[in-house]
N, C-alpha and C positions, 0 to 999 in steps of 0.2 A: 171462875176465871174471867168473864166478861163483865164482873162487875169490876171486878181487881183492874182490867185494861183501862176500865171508861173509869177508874179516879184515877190512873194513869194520867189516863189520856188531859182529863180537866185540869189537874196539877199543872201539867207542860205548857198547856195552851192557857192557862190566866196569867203564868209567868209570862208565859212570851205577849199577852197583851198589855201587862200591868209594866215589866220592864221596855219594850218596845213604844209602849208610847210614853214614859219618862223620858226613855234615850232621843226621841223624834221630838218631845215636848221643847226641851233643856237644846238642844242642836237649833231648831225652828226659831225659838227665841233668842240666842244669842246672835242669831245672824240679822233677825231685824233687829235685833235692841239698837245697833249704831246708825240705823236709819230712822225711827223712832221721833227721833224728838222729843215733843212736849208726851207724844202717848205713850212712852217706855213703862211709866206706873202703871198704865192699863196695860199693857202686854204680859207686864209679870204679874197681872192678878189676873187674867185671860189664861194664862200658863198654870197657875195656879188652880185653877178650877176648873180646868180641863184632868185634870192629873184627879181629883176629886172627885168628877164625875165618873174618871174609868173606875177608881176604887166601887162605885156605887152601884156601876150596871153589871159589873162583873158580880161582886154578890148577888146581886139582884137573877143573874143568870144562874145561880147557882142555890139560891130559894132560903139565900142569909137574912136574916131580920135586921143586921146592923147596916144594910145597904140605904136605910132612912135617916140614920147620921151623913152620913157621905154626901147622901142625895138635897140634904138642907144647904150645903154649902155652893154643891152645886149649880144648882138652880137658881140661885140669889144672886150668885155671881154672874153666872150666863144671864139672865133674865138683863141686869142691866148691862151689860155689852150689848144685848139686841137692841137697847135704846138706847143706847150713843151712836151704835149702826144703823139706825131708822129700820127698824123690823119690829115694827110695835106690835105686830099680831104674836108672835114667840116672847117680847119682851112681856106685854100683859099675862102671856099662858102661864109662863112661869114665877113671874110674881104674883101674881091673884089667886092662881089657879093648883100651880105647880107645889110652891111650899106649903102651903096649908095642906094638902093632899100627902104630904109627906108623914105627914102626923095620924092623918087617916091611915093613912097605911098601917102605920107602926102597930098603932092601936087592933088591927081587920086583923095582921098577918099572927098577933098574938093570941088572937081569939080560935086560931087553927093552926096552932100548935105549934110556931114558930119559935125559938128559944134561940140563946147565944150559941148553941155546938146543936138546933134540931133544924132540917129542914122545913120549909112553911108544908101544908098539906094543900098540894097544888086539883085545882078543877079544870072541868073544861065545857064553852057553852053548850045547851040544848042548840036546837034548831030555829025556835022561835028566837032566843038568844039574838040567834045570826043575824036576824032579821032584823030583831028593831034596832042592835048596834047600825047595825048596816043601811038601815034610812036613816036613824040619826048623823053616821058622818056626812052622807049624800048633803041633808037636807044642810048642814049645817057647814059643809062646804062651800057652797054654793053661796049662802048668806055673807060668809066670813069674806069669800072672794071681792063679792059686790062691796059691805064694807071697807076693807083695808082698798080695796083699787079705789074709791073716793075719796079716803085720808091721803092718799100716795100721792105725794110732787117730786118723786124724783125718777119716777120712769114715766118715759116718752109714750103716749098714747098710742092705743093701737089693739088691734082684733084680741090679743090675749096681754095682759103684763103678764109677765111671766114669774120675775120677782115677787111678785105679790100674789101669781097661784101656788108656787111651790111654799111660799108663807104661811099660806090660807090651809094649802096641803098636809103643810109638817104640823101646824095648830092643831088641826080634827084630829088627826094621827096620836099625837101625842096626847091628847082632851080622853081620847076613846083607851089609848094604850096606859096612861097612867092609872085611869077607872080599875082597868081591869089587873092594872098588877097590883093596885091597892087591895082587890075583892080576890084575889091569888089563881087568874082564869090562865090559862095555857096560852089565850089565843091573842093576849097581849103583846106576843112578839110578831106575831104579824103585820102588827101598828106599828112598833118597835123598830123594824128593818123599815117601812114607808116612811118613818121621822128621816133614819138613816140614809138611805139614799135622797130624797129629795132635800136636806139643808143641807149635804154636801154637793149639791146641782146652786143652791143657794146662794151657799158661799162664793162657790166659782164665778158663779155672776156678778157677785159682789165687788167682787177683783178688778173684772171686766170692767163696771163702772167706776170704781175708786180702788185704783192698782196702788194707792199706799195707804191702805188697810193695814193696820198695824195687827192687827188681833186675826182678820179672817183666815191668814194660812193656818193659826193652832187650832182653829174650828172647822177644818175641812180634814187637818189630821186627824183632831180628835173623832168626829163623826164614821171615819174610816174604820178606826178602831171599835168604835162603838158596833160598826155593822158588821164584823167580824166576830164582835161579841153575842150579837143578838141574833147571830144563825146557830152560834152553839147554845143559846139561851133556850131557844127554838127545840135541839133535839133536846138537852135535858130535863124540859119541862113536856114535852110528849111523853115522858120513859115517868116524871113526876105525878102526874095525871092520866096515868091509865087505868082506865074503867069508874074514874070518878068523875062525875055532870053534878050544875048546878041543883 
């Protein structure tokens, strides 16, 4: 009976993410398209690949193989809107870093037993694990901060830029979180919600300093969605990975 409820349950709740943010997608954009201007082609390819990415983490929360299709377009698209938006640290993640990792994936989640109708066969870190993930984000936050805040000329100096920590933030986040949903670790969503909340603190700042952002309200939806994804991504891969470690 409680297996019967929980594919209930994920049935109800990917429709209501996957239609819910079509509906918020297709609304958001029609109402900036007549403000828009010359950036209306990027808003409806903004809109577009926002819609792409839900298909992507939704499977992906649900331990589908084909969420590495989804995820190529994704990423390619996002990646350069982060650089038309001057967020070179996300723009680089996911174009360098991000697609080519998509193929890793593909490849990792086949080799444990992943298939078009099988779940991936989900892990979860040792303890040592914990650790050296866990001083590599440190160490490499820290690095990322100091560099993007010396590229950055568009925020005002001062004891923290903020825009450029929550950048440097969502970069390690997602550098650590994509590793490990390519290597199929449980604990990838805990990086997963850190991407989620902090580029939706991003965005909003974004706003703040350029309030005719034509693209950043579909990316503070989208990212909403996203973090509502990746806490059910969360329980489903604890119930995925029980009693299996690296």
């Amino acid at each position: 009976m409680t297996k019967v409820n929980d594919k209930t349950f994920n049935k109800w709740f990917n429709t209501f993410i996957l239609v819910g943010m079509a509906v918020v997608t297709v609304v958001v954009t029609a109402l900036k398209f007549r403000d828009a201007d010359s950036g209306r082609a990027m808003l409806v390819i903004s809109a577009f690949g926002s819609l792409m990415g839900v298909l992507c983490t939704v499977l992906a929360a649900n331990g589908r193989i084909l969420t590495f299709l989804f995820g190529i377009l994704d990423v390619s698209i996002y990646g350069v809107m982060c650089l038309v938006g001057t967020r070179y640290g996300n723009a680089a993640l996911h174009l360098l870093y991000f697609l080519p990792m998509q193929f890793v994936g593909y490849f990792q989640w086949r080799k444990r037993g992943a298939e078009q109708k099988e779940k991936v066969q989900a892990r979860r870190l040792t303890g040592k694990q914990w650790l050296l993930y866990g001083g590599i984000f440190l160490v490499g936050l820290i690095a990322a901060y100091f560099i993007l805040a010396a590229l950055d000329k568009t925020e005002a100096a001062g004891f923290v830029k903020w825009l450029v920590f929550l950048d440097a933030f969502s970069m390690m986040c997602n550098i650590i979180g994509q590793y490990l949903l390519s290597t199929a670790f449980m604990e990838q969503w805990y990086f997963w919600i850190g991407v989620n909340v902090s580029t939706i603190l991003m965005w909003v700042l974004t706003l703040r300093v350029d309030p005719d952002s034509a693209f950043a309200h579909i990316y503070i939806v989208k990212y909403s969605f996203y973090l509502l994804n990746s806490l059910n991504g969360l329980r489903i891969w604890y119930n995925l990975s029980r009693g299996e470690t690296a």
